[in-house]
ZAMARGU-4260 file (C-alpha; in steps of 0.2 Angstrom, whole numbers, plus 5000, padded with zeros to 4 digits):
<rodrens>
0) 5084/5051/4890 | 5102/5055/4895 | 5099/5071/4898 | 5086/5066/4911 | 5096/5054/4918
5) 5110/5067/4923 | 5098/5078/4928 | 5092/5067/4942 | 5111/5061/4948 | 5118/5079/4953
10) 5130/5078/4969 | 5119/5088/4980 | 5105/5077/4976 | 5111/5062/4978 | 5119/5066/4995
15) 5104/5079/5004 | 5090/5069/5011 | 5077/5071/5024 | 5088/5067/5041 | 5073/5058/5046
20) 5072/5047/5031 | 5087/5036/5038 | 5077/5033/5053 | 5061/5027/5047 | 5071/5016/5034
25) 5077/5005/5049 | 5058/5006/5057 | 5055/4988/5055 | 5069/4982/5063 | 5068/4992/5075
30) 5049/4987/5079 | 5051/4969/5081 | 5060/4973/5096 | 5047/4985/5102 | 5035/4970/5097
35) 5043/4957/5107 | 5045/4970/5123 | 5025/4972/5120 | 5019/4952/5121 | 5029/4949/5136
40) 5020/4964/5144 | 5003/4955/5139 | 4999/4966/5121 | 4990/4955/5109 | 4994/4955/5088
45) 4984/4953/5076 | 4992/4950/5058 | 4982/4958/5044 | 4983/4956/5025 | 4973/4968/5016
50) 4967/4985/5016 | 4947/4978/5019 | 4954/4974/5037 | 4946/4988/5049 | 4960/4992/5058
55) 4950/5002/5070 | 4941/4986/5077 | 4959/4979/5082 | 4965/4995/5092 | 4950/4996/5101
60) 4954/4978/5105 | 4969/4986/5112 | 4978/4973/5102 | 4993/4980/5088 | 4989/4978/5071
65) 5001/4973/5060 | 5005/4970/5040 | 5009/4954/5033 | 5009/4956/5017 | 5022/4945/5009
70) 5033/4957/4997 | 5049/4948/4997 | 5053/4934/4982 | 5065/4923/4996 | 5051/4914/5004
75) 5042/4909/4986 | 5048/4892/4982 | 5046/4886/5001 | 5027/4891/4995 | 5026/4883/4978
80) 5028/4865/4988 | 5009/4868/4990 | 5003/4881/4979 | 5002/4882/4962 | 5018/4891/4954
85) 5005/4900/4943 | 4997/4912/4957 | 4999/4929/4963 | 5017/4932/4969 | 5009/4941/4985
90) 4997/4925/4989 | 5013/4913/4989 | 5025/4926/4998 | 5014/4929/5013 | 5010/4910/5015
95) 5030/4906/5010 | 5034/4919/5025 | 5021/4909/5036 | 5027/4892/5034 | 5045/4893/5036
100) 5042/4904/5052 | 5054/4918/5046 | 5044/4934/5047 | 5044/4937/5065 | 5028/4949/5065
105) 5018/4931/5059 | 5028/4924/5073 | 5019/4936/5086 | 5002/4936/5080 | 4989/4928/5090
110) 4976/4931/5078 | 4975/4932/5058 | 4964/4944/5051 | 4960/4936/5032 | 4945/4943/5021
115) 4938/4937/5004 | 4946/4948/4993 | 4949/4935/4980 | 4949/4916/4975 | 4968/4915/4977
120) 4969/4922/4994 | 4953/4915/5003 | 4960/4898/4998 | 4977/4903/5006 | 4969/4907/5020
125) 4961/4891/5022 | 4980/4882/5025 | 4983/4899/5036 | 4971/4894/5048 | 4981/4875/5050
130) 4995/4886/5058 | 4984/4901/5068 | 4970/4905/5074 | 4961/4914/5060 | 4946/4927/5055
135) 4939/4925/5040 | 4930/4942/5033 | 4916/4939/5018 | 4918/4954/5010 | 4903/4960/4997
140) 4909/4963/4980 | 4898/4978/4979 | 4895/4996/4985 | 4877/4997/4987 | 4867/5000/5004
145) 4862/4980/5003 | 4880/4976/5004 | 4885/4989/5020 | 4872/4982/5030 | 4881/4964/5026
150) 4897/4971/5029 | 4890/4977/5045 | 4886/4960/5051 | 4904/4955/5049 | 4912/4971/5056
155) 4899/4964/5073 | 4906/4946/5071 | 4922/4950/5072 | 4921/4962/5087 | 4910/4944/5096
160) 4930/4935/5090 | 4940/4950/5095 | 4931/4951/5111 | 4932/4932/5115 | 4949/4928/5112
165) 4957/4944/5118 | 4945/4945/5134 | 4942/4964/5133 | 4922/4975/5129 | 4923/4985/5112
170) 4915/4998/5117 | 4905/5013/5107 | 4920/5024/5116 | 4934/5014/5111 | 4928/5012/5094
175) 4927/5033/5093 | 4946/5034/5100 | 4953/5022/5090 | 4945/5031/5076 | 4953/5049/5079
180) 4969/5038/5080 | 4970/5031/5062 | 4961/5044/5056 | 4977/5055/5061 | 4988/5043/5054
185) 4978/5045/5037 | 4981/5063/5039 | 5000/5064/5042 | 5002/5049/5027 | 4992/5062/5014
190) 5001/5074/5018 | 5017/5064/5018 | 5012/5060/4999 | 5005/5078/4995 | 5024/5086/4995
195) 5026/5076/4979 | 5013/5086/4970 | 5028/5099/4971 | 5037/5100/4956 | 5050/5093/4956
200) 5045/5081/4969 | 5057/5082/4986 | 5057/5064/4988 | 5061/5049/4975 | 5046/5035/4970
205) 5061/5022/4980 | 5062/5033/4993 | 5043/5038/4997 | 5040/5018/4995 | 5054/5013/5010
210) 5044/5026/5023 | 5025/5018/5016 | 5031/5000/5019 | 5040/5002/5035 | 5028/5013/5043
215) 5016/4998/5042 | 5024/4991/5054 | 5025/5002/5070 | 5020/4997/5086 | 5016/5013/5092
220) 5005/5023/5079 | 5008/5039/5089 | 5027/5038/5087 | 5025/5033/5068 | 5014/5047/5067
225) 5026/5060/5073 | 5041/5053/5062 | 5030/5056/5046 | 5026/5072/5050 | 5043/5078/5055
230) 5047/5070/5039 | 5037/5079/5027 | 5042/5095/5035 | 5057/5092/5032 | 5054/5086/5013
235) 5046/5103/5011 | 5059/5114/5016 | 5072/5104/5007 | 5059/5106/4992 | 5059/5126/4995
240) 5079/5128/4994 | 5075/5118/4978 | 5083/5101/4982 | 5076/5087/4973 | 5082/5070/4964
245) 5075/5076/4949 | 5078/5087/4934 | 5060/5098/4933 | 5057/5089/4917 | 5060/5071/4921
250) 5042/5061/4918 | 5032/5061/4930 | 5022/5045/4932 | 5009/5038/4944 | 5010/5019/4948
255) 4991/5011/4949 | 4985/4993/4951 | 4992/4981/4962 | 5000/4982/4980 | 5020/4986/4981
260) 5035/4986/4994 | 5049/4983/4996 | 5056/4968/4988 | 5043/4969/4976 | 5048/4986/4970
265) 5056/4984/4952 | 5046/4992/4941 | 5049/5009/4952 | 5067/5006/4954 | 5068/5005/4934
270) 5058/5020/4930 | 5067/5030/4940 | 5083/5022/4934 | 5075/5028/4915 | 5076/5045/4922
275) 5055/5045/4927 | 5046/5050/4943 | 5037/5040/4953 | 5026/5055/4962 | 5011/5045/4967
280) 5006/5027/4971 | 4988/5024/4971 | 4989/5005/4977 | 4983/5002/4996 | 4998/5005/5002
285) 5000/5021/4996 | 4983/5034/4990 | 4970/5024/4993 | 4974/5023/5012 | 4972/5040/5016
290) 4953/5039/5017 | 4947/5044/5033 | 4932/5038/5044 | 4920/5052/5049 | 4919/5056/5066
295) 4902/5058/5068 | 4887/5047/5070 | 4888/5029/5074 | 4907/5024/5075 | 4904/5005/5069
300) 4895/5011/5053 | 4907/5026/5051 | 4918/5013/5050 | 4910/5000/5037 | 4907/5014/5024
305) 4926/5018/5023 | 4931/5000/5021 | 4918/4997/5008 | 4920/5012/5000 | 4940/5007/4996
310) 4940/5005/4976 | 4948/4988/4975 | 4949/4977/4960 | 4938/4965/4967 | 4924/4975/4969
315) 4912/4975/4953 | 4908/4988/4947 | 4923/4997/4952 | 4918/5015/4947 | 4928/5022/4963
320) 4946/5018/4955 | 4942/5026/4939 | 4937/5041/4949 | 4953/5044/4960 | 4965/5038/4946
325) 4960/5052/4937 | 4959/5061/4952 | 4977/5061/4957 | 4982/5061/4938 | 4977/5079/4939
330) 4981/5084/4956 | 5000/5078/4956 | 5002/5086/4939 | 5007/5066/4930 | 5013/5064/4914
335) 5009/5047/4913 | 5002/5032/4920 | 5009/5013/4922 | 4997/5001/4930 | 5006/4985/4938
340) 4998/4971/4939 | 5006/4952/4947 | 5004/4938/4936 | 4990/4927/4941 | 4978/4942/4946
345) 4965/4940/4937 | 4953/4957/4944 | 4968/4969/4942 | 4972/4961/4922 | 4956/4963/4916
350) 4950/4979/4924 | 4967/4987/4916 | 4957/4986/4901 | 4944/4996/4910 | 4955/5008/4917
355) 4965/5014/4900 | 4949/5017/4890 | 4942/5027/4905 | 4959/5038/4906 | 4962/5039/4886
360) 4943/5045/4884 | 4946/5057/4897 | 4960/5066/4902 | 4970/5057/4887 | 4984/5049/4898
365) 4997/5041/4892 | 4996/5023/4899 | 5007/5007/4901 | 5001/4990/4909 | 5015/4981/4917
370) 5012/4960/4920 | 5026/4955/4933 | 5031/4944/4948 | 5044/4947/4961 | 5057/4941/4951
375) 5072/4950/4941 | 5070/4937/4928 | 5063/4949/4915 | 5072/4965/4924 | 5079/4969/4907
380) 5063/4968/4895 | 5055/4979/4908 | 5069/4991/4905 | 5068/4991/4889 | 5050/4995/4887
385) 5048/5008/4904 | 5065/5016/4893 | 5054/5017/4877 | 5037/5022/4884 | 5049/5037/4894
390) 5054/5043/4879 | 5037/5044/4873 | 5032/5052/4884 | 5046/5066/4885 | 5045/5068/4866
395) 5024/5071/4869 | 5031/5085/4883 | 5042/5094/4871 | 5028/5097/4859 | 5017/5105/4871
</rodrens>
C-alpha cells in the first residue's frame, strides 16, 4: 500500500490540475452573488432536495432551481433540538441549514420543492413548510405504467402551484426548451464523468466530487455548462500527456448508495488517502443524473418517465440499480465496490444486502458496506478497514 501511496504523491501530480478546476471550486460562492443580483431583478427560486424533483417544470417556470441538500455536519445539533439524534445525517443537515438561516440559497427560495422519498424526510418537510411555502410531491414507490400515470398527476399539480404563485403559463413550448436545456447539461456532466473511465483516471474522486456539488448550484445552467465542458477537455488532454494523481495500479473503486458532497465526503477523502481511486459515483449527484429526457413526444410524459425511472432506494422493487451498478462496474474498468450508506436509512441499509448478492453472483465484485454519518468520530476505524479492504483488493490484482 506504500507503494500506491507514493505512486499517487508525484510532484507533477500533485501540482498540474485542470486550470478550470480552481474556478468551478469557488462556483458557489460565486453564485450567491449572482442569486441575490437575480431576485432583485424579479427571478423566482425554488429550493429542491431530491433528484425525483423535475427540474424541467421549474425552468419552464422561468424560476432557478437550486440544491439544498444539507452536506455539512455544522448545522446538526441546531437540528437535533427537534429531531431525533438517531436520523439520517442528510435529513437533520438540510433542516439544521433551514432553521438557523445560514445557507443563503434557503434564504432566496420562494418555493420548496419536497417529495415522499422516505419517512424521515416527508416528516421533515412537514416542519419545512412552518418556515416556507412548500410542495409536497407523492412519489409512487414503483415503476409500473399504473404508477407513471400517478406520477403524471403530480408532475400537473405542481405546474397548477408553479403557475399560481410565480404568475407565469407552462406551456407545451416551454416545457420542450427547458428540456433541451437540462438535457445538455446531462450531456456535458456524463461526459465530465466519462474521462475517468481513462486509466489512470485524470481527475481525483475529491476532486471530480468539488465540480458535482458546486455545479448544483449555478445560476445560469448555460455558463455551468460551458465550464464543464471546458473542463473535461482539459482533463483529457492532461490525461493524454499522461498526468494523473494516480499510480496505473492504484484500486479503482466505485462509490454506490447514498448522496455525497462536500462536507460529507470522508469516506472518499480516506480511500484516496489509502492509495484507492474514486473513478465513479453512482449516487444522484453523480451517474444517476445523467439520464436524459427524450425529446420527442409529449414533453410532460417525457419527463415523468425519467424521473420515475431513477433507481432510488426507495423504490421497491429496485431492479434499475442493480442494472447500472453493474453497468458502470464494467464500463469504468472498477476493481471494487464500497457502497455508503448514512446511519438511520433504513431503504439504502437493507437493500445493500440486495446489492452485494446481485454483484458477487455476477461479475464477482469485491464489495464493502460503509455505515456512517457526517462526523470524523469514527475517521480512524474507517481507515483502518478502507486500508485493509485496499489491500485486498491489490493482493486479488497481482494474482491476475
Amino acid at each position: 500500500m506504500n507503494e500506491k501511496k507514493k505512486a499517487g504523491e508525484s510532484a507533477e501530480a500533485g501540482l498540474v490540475k485542470a486550470a478550470t478546476f480552481e474556478e468551478i471550486s469557488h462556483l458557489r460562492e460565486r453564485n450567491v452573488l449572482a442569486l441575490k443580483k437575480a431576485k432583485e431583478s424579479g427571478r423566482k427560486v425554488v429550493g429542491t432536495y431530491c433528484l425525483y424533483s423535475p427540474t424541467e417544470l421549474i425552468v419552464a417556470a422561468g424560476a432557478i432551481p437550486v440544491s439544498l441538500c444539507g452536506t455539512s455536519q455544522t448545522p446538526i445539533p441546531a437540528a437535533e433540538k427537534v429531531l431525533p439524534r438517531a436520523l439520517c445525517p442528510l435529513i437533520k443537515s438540510s433542516y439544521g441549514f433551514a432553521i438557523t438561516d445560514t445557507c443563503p440559497y434557503f434564504h432566496f427560495a420562494d418555493l420548496l420543492l419536497a417529495e415522499t422519498t422516505c419517512d424521515g424526510k416527508k416528516k421533515m418537510y412537514e416542519l419545512l413548510g412552518e418556515l416556507k411555502p412548500l410542495h409536497l410531491m407523492q412519489l409512487p414507490q414503483v415503476q409500473d405504467e399504473a404508477a407513471l400515470d400517478y406520477w403524471l398527476i403530480e408532475l400537473k399539480r405542481l405546474i397548477r402551484r408553479l403557475e399560481a404563485e410565480f404568475v407565469v403559463e407552462i406551456t407545451p413550448q416551454r416545457l420542450t426548451e427547458a428540456i433541451a436545456l437540462l438535457n445538455g447539461e446531462r450531456r456535458s456532466l456524463k461526459a465530465l464523468q466519462d474521462v475517468c473511465r481513462r486509466k489512470p483516471a485524470p481527475i481525483s474522486g475529491m476532486d471530480l466530487l468539488t465540480v458535482l456539488h458546486n455545479r448544483g448550484f449555478s445560476v445560469d445552467k448555460r455558463e455551468a455548462v460551458e465550464l464543464l465542458d471546458r473542463l473535461t477537455a482539459e482533463l483529457l488532454a492532461l490525461s493524454d500527456r499522461g498526468i494523473s494523481p494516480f499510480s496505473a495500479n492504484a484500486p479503482r473503486v466505485l462509490l454506490t448508495g447514498v448522496p455525497v458532497g462536500l462536507g460529507s465526503d470522508k469516506v472518499v477523502r480516506i480511500v484516496e488517502e489509502c492509495g484507492g481511486s474514486v473513478v465513479c459515483f453512482e449516487s444522484c449527484g453523480g451517474y444517476k443524473k445523467v439520464d436524459p429526457v427524450e425529446e420527442s413526444g409529449d414533453p410532460l410524459r417525457s419527463i415523468a418517465e425519467k424521473y420515475l425511472r431513477i433507481p432510488c432506494s426507495c423504490m421497491s422493487p429496485n431492479a434499475g440499480r442493480m442494472e447500472l451498478v453493474e453497468r458502470l462496474v464494467q464500463e469504468f474498468s472498477v476493481d471494487a465496490v464500497i457502497d455508503l450508506t448514512w446511519q438511520g436509512c433504513h431503504t439504502y441499509n437493507i437493500e445493500s444486502f440486495t446489492l452485494k448478492k446481485h454483484l458477487q453472483g455476477g461479475v464477482r465484485m469485491p464489495f464493502m458496506q460503509i455505515e456512517t454519518d457526517y462526523s470524523e468520530s469514527d475517521s480512524e476505524q474507517l481507515k483502518v478497514r478502507i486500508e485493509a479492504f485496499l489491500e485486498m483488493v491489490g493482493g486479488k490484482q497481482a494474482k491476475k
